[in-house]
C-alpha positions in Angstrom: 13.8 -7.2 13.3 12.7 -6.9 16.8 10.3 -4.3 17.2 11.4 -2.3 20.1 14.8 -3.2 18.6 14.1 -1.3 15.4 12.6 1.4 17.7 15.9 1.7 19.4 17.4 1.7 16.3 15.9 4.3 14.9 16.3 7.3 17.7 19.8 5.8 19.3 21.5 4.2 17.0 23.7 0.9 17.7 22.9 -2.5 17.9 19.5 -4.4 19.4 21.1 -6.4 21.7 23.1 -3.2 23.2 20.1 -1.2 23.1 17.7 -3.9 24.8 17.6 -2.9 28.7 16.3 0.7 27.5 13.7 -0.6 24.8 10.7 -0.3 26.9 11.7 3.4 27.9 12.5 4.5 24.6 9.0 3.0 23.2 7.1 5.1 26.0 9.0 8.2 25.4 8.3 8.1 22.2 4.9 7.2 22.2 4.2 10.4 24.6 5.8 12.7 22.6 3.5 11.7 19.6 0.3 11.5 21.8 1.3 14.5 23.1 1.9 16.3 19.9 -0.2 19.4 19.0 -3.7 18.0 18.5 -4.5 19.5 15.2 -1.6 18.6 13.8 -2.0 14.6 15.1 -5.7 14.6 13.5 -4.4 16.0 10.1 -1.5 13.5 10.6 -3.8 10.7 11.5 -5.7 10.8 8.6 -3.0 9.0 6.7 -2.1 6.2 9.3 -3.5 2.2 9.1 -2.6 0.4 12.4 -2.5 -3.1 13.2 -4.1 -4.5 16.6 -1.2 -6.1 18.7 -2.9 -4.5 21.9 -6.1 -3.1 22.0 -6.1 -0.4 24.3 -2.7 0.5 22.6 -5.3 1.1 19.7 -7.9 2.3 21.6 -5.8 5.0 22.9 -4.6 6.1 19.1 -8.4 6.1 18.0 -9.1 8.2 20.8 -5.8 10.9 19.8 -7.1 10.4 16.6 -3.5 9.6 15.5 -5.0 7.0 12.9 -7.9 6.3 10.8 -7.9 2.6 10.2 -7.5 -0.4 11.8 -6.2 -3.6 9.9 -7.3 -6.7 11.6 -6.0 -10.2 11.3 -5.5 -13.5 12.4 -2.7 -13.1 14.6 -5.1 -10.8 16.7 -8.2 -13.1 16.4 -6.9 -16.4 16.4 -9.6 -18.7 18.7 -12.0 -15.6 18.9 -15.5 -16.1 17.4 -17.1 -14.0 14.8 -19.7 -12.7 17.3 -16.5 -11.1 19.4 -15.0 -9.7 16.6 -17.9 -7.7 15.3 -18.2 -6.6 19.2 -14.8 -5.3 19.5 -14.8 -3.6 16.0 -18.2 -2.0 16.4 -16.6 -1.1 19.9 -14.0 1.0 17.9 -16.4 2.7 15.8 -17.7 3.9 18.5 -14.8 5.6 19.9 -13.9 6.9 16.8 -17.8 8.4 15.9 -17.4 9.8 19.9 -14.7 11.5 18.9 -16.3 13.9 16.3 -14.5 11.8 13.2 -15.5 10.0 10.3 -16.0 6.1 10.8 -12.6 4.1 10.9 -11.5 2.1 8.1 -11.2 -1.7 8.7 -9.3 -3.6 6.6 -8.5 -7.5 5.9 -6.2 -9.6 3.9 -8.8 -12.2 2.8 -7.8 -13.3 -0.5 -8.8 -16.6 -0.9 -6.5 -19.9 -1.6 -3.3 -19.3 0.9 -3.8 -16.2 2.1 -7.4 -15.7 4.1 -6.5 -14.3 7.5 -9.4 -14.4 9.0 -10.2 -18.2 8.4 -11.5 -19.2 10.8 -14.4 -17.7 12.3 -15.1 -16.8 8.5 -15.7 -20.0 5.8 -12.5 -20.4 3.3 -12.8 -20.0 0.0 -10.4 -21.3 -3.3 -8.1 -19.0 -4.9 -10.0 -16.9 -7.0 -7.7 -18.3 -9.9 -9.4 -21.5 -9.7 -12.7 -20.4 -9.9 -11.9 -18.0 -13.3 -10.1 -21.3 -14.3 -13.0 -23.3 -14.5 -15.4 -21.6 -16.1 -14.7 -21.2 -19.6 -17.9 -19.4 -20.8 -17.4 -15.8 -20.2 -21.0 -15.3 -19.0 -20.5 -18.2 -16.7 -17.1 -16.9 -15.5 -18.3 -13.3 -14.7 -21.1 -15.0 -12.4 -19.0 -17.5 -10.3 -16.6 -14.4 -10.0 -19.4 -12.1 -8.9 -21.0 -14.9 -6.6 -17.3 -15.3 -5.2 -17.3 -11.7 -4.2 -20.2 -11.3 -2.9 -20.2 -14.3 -0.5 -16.7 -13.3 1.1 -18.0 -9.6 1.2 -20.7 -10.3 2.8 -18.8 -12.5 5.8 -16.5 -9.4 6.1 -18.9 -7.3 6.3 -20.7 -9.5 9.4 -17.3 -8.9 11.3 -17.4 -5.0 10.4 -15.1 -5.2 7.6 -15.0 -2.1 5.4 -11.8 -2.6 3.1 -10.2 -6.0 1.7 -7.0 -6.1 0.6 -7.8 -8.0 -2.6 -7.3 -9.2 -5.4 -3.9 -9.9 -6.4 -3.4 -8.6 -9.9 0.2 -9.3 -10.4 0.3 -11.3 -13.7 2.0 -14.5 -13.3 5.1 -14.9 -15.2 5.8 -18.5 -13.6 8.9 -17.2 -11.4 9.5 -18.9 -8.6 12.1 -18.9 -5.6 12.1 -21.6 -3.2 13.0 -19.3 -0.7 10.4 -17.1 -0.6 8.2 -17.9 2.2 5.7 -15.6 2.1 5.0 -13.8 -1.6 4.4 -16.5 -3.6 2.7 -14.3 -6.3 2.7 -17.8 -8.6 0.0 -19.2 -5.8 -1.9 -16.0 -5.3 -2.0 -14.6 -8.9 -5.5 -15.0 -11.0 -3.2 -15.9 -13.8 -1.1 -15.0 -16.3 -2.7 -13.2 -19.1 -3.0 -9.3 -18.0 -6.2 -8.7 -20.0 -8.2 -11.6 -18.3 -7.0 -10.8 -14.9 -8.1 -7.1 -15.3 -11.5 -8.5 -16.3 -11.9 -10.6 -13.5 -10.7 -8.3 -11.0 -13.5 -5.3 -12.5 -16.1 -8.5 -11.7 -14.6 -9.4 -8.6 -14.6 -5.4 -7.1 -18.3 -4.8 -8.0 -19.6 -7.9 -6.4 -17.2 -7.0 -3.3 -18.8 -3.3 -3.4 -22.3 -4.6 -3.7 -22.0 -5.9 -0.1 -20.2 -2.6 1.5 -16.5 -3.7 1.6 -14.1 -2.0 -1.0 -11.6 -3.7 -2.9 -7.8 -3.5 -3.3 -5.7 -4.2 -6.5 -2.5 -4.9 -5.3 1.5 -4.8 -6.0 1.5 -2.0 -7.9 3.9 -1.5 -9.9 3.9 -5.4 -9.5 5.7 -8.4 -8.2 5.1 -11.1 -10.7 8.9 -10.7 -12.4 10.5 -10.0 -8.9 12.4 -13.1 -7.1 12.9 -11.9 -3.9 10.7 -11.3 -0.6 9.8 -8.0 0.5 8.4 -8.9 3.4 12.3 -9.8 4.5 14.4 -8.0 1.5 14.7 -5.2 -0.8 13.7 -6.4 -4.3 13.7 -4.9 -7.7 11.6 -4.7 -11.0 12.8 -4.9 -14.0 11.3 -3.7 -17.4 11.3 -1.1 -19.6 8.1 1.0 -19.0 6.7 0.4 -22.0 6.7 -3.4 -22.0 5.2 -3.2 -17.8 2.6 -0.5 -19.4 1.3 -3.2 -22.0 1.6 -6.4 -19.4 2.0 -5.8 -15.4 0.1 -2.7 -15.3 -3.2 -3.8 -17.4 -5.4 -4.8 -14.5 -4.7 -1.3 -13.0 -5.3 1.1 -15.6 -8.7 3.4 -15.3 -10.4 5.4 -18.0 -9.7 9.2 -17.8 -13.0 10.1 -16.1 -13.4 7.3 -13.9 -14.2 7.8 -10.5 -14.1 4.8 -8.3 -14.3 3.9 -4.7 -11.5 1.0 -4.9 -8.3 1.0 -4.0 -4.4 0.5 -4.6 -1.8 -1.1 -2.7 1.8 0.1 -3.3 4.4 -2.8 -3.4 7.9 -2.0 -1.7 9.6 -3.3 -4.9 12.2 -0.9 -6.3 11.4 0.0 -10.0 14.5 0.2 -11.9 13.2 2.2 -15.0 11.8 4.9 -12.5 13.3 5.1 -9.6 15.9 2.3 -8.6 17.2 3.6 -5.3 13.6 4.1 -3.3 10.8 1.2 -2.6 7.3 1.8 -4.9 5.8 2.6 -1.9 7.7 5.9 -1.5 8.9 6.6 -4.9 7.1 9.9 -6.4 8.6 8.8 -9.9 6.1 5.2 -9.6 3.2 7.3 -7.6 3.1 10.4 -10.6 2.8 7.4 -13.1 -0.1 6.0 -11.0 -1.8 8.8 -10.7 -1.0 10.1 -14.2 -0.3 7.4 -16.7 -3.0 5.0 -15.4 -5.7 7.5 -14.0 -6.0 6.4 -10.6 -7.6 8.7 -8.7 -9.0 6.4 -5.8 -7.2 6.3 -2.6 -3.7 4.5 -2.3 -2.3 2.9 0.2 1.1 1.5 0.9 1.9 -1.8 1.9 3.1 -3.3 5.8 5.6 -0.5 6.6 6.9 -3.3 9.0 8.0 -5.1 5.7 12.1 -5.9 5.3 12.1 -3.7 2.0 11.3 -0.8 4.5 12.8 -1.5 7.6 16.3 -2.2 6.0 15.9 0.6 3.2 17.7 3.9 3.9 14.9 6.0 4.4 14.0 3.3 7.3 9.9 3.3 8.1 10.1 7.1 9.6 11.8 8.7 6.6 9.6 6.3 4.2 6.7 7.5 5.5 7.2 11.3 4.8 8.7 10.0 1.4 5.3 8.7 0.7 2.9 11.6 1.7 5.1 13.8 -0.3 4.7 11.4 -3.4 1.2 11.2 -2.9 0.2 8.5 -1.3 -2.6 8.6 0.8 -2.8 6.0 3.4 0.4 4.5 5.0 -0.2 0.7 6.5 1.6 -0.4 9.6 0.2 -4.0 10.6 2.7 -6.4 11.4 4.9 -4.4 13.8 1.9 -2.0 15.1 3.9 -0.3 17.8 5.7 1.2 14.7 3.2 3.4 14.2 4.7 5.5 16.2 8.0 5.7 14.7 5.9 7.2 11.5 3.9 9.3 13.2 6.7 10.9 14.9 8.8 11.3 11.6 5.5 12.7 9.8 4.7 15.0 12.7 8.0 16.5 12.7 8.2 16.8 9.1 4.7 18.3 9.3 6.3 20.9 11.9 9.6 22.0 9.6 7.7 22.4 6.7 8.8 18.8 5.4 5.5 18.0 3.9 4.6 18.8 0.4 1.8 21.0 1.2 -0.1 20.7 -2.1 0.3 16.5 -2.1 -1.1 16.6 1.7 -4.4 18.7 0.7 -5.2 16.6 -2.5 -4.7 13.4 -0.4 -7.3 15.2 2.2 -9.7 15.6 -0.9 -9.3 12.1 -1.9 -9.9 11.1 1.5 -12.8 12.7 2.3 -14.6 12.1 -1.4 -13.7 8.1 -0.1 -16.0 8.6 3.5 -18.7 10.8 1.1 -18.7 7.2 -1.0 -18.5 5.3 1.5 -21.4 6.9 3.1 -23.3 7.5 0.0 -23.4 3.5 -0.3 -24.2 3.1 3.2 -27.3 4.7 2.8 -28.3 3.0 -0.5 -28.1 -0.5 0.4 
């Protein structure tokens, strides 16, 4: 989908093609109306919105509004930029953002390892992280090429100014594959294929990411290893009884009751059919209350690209999504691929915050969660 296209499509209604000659105007309006919005109400907004770079002084100006509190960079943005410019442009940001009386920004990357490292080049590649567990068979071994892993690819995003990765993949790997999908390809990315192991390597790989600064990201929950189909260009759906995901899928996530960690979760857009069947993960308040209750997470969650088919062709569309996820508690919505689309969400979550459309109680514990992430993150700031 085109992205002033789905703008258009989203406030008039009609087709792309027909509403082409008044894209540009409709992006502008829009965009004034949400930079324009009551200023309280943007920063409370704001709090919950990831951007990607497409233009920089497009982001500049939302840093400035305070209409977001993370930036997601990647390769598209980058490409044939040297690490020395990108720290400069990111530390640039930070200090808009500190100027403007707010917390640091989050900055996050997709740098998995093996097929997916977006910002490889300026940093050094790595190998999956499934090939490293995969050839060390001593567990002591294993734990210290895991660690060692971590802690050389933290340490390169942190040179750039990289606070957040989006890793590691802990969708077990159930050996489905669809030669179709172009850009999932969980059998590639996963660390393997026995839940137990993976959630062992993952703990490893988390606290050698943390020792350098950059927090970690388990991702799909509620898991894409037993789903054919691409979100990134379709709606897709899990199947499973909750029981048999509970005892396979959702191992590497689970926390003890009284954990309290800095790392995060990433919300698939897959549609769980023993929960919720009609609404993508990502928005579903069924799949977020069994998160947060069944599996003890009580770090901050984040969706994944709301630029992602499984949104953009879902009924709620990103705007209605958005509010969908808030409500369900989710705490940080990612727009990355599309980032102009940010403000198709922050105009849905504004008005919804306006009307009364917000769950009040979900919006304040979010806040909490949010600000006991900057107290951690700035508690490990200073002890490093």
């Amino acid at each position: 989908m085109a992205l002033l296209g789905g703008v258009i499509a989203a406030f008039a209604g009609g087709t792309a093609s027909r509403a082409e000659p008044d894209a540009a105007q409709t992006f502008r309006d829009l965009r004034t109306r949400v930079l324009e919005a009551d200023p309280e109400r943007l920063t409370r907004i704001g709090r919950h919105l990831m951007a990607g770079i497409d233009d920089m002084s497009e982001v500049r100006r939302l840093v400035e509004a305070k209409a977001i509190s993370g930036v997601f960079v990647t390769r598209k943005n980058l490409r044939g930029r040297t690490a020395a410019a990108i720290r400069q442009e990111i530390e640039s940001l930070q200090a808009l953002r500190i100027s403007t009386g707010m917390p640091p920004l989050w900055i996050a990357a997709d740098q998995e390892g093996g097929m997916v490292q977006r910002l490889s080049p300026p940093l050094p590649r790595q190998p999956p992280l499934s090939r490293v567990i995969a050839s060390h068979g001593i567990p002591t071994e294993r734990k210290a090429a895991v660690l060692d892993y971590a802690r050389r690819q933290g340490q390169a995003l942190a040179s750039l100014g990289v606070t957040v990765n989006f890793a590691p993949v802990v969708d077990v790997d159930f050996g489905i594959r669809n030669p179709r999908d172009a850009h999932t390809r969980i059998g590639r990315r996963a660390l393997g294929q026995n839940p137990a192991a993976i959630a062992e390597a993952a703990s490893w790989y988390c606290d050698g990411l943390r020792a350098t600064g950059v927090v970690c990201t388990r991702k799909h929950f509620p898991g894409l290893g037993r789903v054919k189909a691409d979100t990134h260009v379709a709606q897709a759906t899990l199947d499973g009884a909750v029981s048999q995901l509970a005892t396979t899928d959702w191992v590497p996530y689970a926390q003890s009751e009284d954990a309290v960690t800095p790392d995060w979760t990433m919300l698939g857009h897959v549609r769980m059919n023993a929960l919720d069947p009609d609404t993508p993960a990502s928005a579903s308040k069924p799949v977020v209350d069994l998160l947060r209750n069944e599996l003890n997470i009580s770090g901050i969650v984040i969706t994944d690209d709301f630029s992602m088919g499984a949104i953009q062709k879902s009924k709620l569309g990103p705007g209605g999504a958005a509010v969908a996820a808030i409500n369900a508690g989710v705490d940080v919505i990612l727009v990355s691929f599309y980032p102009r689309s940010i403000y198709v969400v922050l105009d849905a979550l504004l008005a919804a915050d306006r009307d009364g459309g917000l769950d009040v109680a979900q919006v304040d514990q979010s806040r909490r969660r949010l600000e006991r992430a900057d107290e951690q993150r700035s508690t490990q700031a200073a002890t490093r």
